[in-house]
C-alpha positions in Angstrom: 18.5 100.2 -63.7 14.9 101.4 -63.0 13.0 99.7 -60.3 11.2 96.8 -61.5 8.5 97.8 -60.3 8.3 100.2 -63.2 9.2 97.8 -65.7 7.1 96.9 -68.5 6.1 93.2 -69.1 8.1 93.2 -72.2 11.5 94.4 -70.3 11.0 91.9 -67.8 10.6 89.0 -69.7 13.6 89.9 -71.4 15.5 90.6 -68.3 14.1 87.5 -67.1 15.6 85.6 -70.0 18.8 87.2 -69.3 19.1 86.0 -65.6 17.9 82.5 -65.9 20.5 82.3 -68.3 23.4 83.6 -65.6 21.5 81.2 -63.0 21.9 78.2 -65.0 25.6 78.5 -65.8 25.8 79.4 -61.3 23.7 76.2 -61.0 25.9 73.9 -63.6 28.9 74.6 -61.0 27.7 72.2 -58.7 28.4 74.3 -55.8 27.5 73.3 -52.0 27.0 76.6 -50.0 25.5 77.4 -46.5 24.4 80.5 -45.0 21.5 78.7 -42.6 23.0 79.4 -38.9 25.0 81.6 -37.4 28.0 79.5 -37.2 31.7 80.3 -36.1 34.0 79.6 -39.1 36.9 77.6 -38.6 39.3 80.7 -38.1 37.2 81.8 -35.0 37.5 78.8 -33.3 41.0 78.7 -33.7 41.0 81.3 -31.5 40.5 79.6 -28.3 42.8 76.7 -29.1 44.4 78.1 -26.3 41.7 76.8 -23.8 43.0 73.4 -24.1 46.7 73.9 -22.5 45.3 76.3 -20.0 45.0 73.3 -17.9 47.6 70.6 -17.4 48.0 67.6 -15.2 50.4 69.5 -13.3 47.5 72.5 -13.4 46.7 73.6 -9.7 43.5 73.2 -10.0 42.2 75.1 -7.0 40.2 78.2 -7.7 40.8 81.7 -5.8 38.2 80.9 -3.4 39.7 77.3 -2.3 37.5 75.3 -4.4 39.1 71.9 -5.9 37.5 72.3 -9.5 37.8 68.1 -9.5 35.0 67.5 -7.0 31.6 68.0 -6.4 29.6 71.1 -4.8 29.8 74.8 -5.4 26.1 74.9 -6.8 26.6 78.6 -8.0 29.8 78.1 -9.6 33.3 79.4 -8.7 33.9 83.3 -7.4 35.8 83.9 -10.5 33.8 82.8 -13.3 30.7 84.1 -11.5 33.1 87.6 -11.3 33.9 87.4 -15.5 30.1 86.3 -16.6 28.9 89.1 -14.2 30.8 91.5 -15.8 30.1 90.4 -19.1 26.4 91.0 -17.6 27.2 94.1 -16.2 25.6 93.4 -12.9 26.9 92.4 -9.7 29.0 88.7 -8.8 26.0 87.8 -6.4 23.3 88.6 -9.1 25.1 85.3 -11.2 24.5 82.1 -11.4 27.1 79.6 -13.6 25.5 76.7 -15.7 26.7 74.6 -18.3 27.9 75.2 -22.0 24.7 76.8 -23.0 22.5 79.3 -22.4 20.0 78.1 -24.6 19.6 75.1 -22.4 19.2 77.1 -19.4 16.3 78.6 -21.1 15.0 75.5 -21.7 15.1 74.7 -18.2 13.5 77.6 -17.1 10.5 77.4 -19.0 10.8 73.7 -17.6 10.7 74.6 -14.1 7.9 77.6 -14.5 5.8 74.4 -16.5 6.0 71.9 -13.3 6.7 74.2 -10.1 5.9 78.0 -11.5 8.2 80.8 -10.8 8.7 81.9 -6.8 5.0 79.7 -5.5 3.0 80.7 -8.0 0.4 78.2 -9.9 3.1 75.7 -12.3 1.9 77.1 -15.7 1.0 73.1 -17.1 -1.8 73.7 -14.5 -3.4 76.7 -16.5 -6.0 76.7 -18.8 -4.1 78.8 -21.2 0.0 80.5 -21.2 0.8 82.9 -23.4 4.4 84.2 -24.7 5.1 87.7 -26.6 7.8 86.9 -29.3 9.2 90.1 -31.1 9.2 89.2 -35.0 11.5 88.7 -36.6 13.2 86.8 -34.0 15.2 84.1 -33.2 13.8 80.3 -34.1 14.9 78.4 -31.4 13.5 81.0 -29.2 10.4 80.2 -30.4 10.3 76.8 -30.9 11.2 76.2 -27.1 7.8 77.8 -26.2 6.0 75.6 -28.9 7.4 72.5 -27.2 5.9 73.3 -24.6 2.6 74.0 -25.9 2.9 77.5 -24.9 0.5 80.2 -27.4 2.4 82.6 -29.0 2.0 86.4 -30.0 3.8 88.3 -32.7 4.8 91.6 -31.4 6.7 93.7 -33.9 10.4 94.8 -33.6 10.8 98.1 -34.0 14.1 100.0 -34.5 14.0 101.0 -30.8 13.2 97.2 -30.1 9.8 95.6 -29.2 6.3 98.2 -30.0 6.2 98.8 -26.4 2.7 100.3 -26.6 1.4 97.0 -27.9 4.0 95.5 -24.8 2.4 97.2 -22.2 -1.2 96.5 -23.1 -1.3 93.1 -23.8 0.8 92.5 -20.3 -1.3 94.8 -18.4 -4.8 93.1 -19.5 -4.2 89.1 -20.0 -2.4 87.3 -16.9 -2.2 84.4 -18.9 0.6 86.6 -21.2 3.8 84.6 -18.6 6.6 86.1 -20.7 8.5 87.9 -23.6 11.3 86.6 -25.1 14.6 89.3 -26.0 17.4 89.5 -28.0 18.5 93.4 -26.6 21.5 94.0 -28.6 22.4 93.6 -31.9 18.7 91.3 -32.3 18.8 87.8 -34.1 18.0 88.2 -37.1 17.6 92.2 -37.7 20.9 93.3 -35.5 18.8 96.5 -34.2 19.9 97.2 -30.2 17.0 97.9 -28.0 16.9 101.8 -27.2 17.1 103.6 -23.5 13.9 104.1 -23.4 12.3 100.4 -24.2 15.0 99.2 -21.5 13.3 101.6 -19.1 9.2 101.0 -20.3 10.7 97.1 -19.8 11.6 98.1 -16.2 8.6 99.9 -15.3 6.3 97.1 -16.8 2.8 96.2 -15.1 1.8 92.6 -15.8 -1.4 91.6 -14.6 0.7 88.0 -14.2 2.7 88.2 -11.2 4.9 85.4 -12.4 5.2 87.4 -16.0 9.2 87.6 -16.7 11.3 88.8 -19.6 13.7 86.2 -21.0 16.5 88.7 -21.5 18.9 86.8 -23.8 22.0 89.1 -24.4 23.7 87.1 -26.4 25.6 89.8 -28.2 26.5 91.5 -25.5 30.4 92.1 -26.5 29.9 91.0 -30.4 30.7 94.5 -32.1 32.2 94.3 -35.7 33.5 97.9 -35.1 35.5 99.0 -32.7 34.8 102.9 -33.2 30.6 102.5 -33.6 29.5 100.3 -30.9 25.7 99.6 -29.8 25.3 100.2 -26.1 22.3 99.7 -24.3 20.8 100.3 -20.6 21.4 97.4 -17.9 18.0 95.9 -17.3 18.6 94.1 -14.1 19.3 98.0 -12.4 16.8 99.6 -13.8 14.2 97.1 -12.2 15.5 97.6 -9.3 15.2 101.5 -9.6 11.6 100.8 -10.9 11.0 98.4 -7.7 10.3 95.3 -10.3 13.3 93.2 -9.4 12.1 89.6 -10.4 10.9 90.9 -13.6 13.4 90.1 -15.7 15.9 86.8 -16.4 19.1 87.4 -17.9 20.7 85.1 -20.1 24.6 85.0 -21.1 27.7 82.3 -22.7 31.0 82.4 -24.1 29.2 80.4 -26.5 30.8 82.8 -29.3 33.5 84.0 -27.2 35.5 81.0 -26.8 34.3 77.8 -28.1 30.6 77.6 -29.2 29.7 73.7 -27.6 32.1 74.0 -24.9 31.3 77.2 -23.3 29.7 78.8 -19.9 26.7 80.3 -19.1 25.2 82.2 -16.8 21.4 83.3 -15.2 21.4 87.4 -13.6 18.5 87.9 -11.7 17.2 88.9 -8.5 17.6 87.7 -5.5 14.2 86.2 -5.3 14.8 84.5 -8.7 18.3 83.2 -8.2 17.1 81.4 -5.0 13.9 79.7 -6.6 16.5 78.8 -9.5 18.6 77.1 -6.7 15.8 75.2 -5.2 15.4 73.4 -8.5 19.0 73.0 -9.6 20.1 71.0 -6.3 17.7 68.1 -7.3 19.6 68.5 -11.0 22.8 68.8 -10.3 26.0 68.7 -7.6 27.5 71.4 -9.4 28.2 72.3 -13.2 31.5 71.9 -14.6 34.4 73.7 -12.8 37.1 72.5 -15.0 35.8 74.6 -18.1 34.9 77.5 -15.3 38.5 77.2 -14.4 39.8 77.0 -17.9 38.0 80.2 -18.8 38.9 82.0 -16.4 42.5 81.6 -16.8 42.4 81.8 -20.4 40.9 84.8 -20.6 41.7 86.5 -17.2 39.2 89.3 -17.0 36.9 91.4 -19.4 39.6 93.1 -20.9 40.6 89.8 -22.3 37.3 89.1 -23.1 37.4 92.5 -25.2 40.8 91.3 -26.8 39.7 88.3 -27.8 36.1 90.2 -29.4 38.7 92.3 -31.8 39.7 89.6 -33.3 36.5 87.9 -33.8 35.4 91.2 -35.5 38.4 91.1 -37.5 37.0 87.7 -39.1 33.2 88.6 -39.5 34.2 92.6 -40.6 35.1 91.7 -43.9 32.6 88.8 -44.1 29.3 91.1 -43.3 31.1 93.7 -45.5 31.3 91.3 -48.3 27.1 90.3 -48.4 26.3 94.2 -48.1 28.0 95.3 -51.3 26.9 92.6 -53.3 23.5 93.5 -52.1 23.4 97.3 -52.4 25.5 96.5 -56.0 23.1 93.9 -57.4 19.6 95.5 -56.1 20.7 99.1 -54.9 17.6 101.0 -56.3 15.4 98.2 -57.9 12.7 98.3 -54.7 12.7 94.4 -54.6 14.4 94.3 -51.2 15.7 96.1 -48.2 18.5 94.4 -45.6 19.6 95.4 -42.3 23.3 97.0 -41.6 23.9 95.8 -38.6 27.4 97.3 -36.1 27.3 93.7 -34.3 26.3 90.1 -33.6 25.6 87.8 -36.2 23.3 88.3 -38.8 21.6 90.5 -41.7 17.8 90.8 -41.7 16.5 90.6 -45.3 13.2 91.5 -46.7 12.3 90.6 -49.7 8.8 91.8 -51.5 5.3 90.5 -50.0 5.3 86.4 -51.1 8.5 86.0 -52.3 11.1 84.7 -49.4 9.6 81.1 -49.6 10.3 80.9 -53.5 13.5 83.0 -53.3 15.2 80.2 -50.3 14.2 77.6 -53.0 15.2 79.0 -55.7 18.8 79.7 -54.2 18.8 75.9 -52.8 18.2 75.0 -56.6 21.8 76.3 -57.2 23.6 75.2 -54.2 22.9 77.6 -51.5 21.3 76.7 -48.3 19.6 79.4 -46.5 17.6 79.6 -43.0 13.6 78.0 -43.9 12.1 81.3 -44.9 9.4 82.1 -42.1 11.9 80.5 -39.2 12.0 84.1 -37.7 8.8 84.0 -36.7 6.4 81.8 -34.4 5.5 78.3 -35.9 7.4 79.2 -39.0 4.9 81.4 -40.3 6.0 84.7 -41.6 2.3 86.2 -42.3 4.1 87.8 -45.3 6.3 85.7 -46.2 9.3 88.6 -46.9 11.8 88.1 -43.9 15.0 85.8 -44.9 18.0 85.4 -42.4 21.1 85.4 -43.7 24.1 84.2 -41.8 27.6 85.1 -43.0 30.0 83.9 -40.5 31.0 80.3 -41.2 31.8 80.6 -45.2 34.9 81.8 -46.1 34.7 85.4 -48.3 35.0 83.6 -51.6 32.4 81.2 -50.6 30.2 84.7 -49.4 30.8 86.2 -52.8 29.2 83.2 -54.7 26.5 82.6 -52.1 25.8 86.6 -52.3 25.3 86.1 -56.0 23.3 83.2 -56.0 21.1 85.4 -53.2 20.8 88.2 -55.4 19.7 86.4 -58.6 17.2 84.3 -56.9 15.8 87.2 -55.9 15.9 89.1 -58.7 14.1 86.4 -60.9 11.2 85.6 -58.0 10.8 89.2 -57.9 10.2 89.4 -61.4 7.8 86.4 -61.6 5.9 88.7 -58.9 6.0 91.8 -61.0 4.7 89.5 -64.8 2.0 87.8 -62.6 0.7 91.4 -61.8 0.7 92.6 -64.9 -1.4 89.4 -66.1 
């Protein structure tokens, strides 16, 4: 098939006969599809089913540093699941703080706490004129839509195969201190799956903010989430390399289990500097008298170490292989060389970045929601939902099951193909 871009109006009316016809019979199924978040199927979660006999009533229930995981205290969290989330981290056990079941929440209550009581005594950012974020686009929604709660401006910054245009980094930074953060997804990037190269870790490090209270929200939330055990993303530890560039409280790292063990019942952790983790303290005694040690607890005997974190990763990527596998041939088999589309291939985390041509992603989600297939809102990779071209589409293929990918492939593929070709017969008048 010739690109359609090449097509005359005559072939594409007729090929667009052809299709509506295939998407009609699809749509006459009455099918009820979802590829809209990034979802653990069923068969994931199964996985961790042992987390729930890990601990017994006749469980000791004292961790390896004394502490009854019953009772109050222990503001950091036990030694041991500081030791595993730190690993997961790659930084030290003192660099870790343990939270909740979410990271995202602890993100949350960061920007919270910069908003009413700054970072480390500077000026609380709700007392400025103006804050600024930088949010690498595409990127993840809820991301951004944590910094438009909060009223916070925010800048599009292009993601580049290496990760954020660093140039365009480093000079808005260096000349606005009203520029407070960037938000990060370093490896395997929600929704485009790139992994941010040595060198942008390093030009990260070596960053000169004119905002002294300027940090990077670091959210490695794909740290260990490789769908292939011989081609694996790896990428430079951040925290280290500010601390070889003599910019320690830079950078905020965010981590979970959240789609290691079970996604609403998880831990998470904050590495950061010294400097950081103490200002986080001062605000987390007035919160809390100590996050849950029973799931700390639970974790750590469940999974023991990293190595069984790594076990239990191969068989995650065992489920989402096949599953990410399925989407790319349907897509390089239904619109390999018609120029209407280009999509990510990505060796991890959970999602495949398509773009589709200038215009078209808005029509193409509702077209596929005509016949059954929810997709993320088209422009939700980008700041206040506005994609300014209107091309990026996420697509999510973890929670169906591979027939239910095959049919929501194919309803993709078609609703692209005919949106495309509206473009195309509009163009030519």
């Amino acid at each position: 098939m010739k690109p359609y871009s090449q097509l005359k109006k005559e072939e594409l009316s007729a090929l667009k006969g052809k299709l509506e016809k295939q998407f009609e019979e699809i749509k006459g199924k009455g099918l009820k599809l979802d590829m809209s978040r990034g979802k653990p199927a069923q068969a994931q979660l199964d996985l961790s089913k042992g987390l729930m006999d890990v601990l017994t009533g006749d469980s000791d229930l004292v961790s390896s540093d004394g502490v009854d995981c019953r009772n109050y205290g222990v503001l950091d969290g036990i030694f041991d699941a500081r030791k595993l989330l730190a690993d997961m981290s790659e930084v030290p056990e003192r660099s870790v703080i343990i939270y909740g079941n979410s990271s995202l929440n602890v993100m949350f209550d960061t920007i919270s706490r910069a908003m009413t009581h700054g970072f480390m005594g500077n000026t609380p950012w709700s007392k400025l004129k103006k804050v600024k974020f930088l949010c690498p686009v595409p990127g993840y929604d809820r991301h951004f839509a944590i910094t438009e709660f909060f009223g916070i401006e925010m800048i599009n910054v292009p993601l580049l195969e290496t990760g954020p245009d660093m140039d365009m980094v480093e000079k808005l930074v260096a000349g606005d201190a009203a520029i407070k953060g960037i938000w990060c997804v370093p490896k395997y990037s929600n929704p485009t799956g790139i992994s941010y190269s040595d060198e942008t870790v390093r030009r990260f490090a070596h960053l000169k903010p004119a905002a002294k209270d300027f940090r990077i929200f670091w959210d490695n939330a794909y740290s260990i989430h490789h769908l292939y055990d011989d081609r694996k993303d790896v990428i430079l530890e951040l925290l280290n390399e500010c601390i070889k560039a003599d910019n320690p409280d830079i950078v905020l790292k965010f981590i979970s289990t959240s789609k290691v063990s079970f996604p609403g019942s998880g831990i998470a952790a904050l590495a950061a500097s010294r400097g950081n983790l103490a200002d986080a303290r001062r605000y987390m005694k007035f919160q809390t008298i100590g996050h849950d040690k029973l799931n700390q607890l639970r974790h750590v005997r469940f999974f023991g170490d990293m190595q069984g974190m790594y076990k239990q990763m191969k068989k995650h990527a065992a489920i989402l292989r096949p599953k990410f596998e399925k989407v790319h041939e349907v897509l390089e088999r239904e619109l390999g060389g018609l120029e209407i589309g280009t999509w990510t291939k990505p060796l991890g985390g959970y999602f495949i970045s398509f773009d589709s041509l200038d215009g078209c992603a808005k029509a193409i989600v509702a077209k596929a929601k005509e016949a059954g297939l929810i997709m993320t809102e088209a422009g939700a990779t980008y700041p206040y939902g506005k994609d300014p071209k209107d091309s990026n589409i996420r697509i999510a293929p973890s929670f169906p099951t591979i027939e239910e990918l095959e049919l929501a492939s194919e309803i993709l593929v078609l609703s692209v193909k005919l949106v495309s070709i509206e473009k195309y017969l509009k163009k030519q008048g």
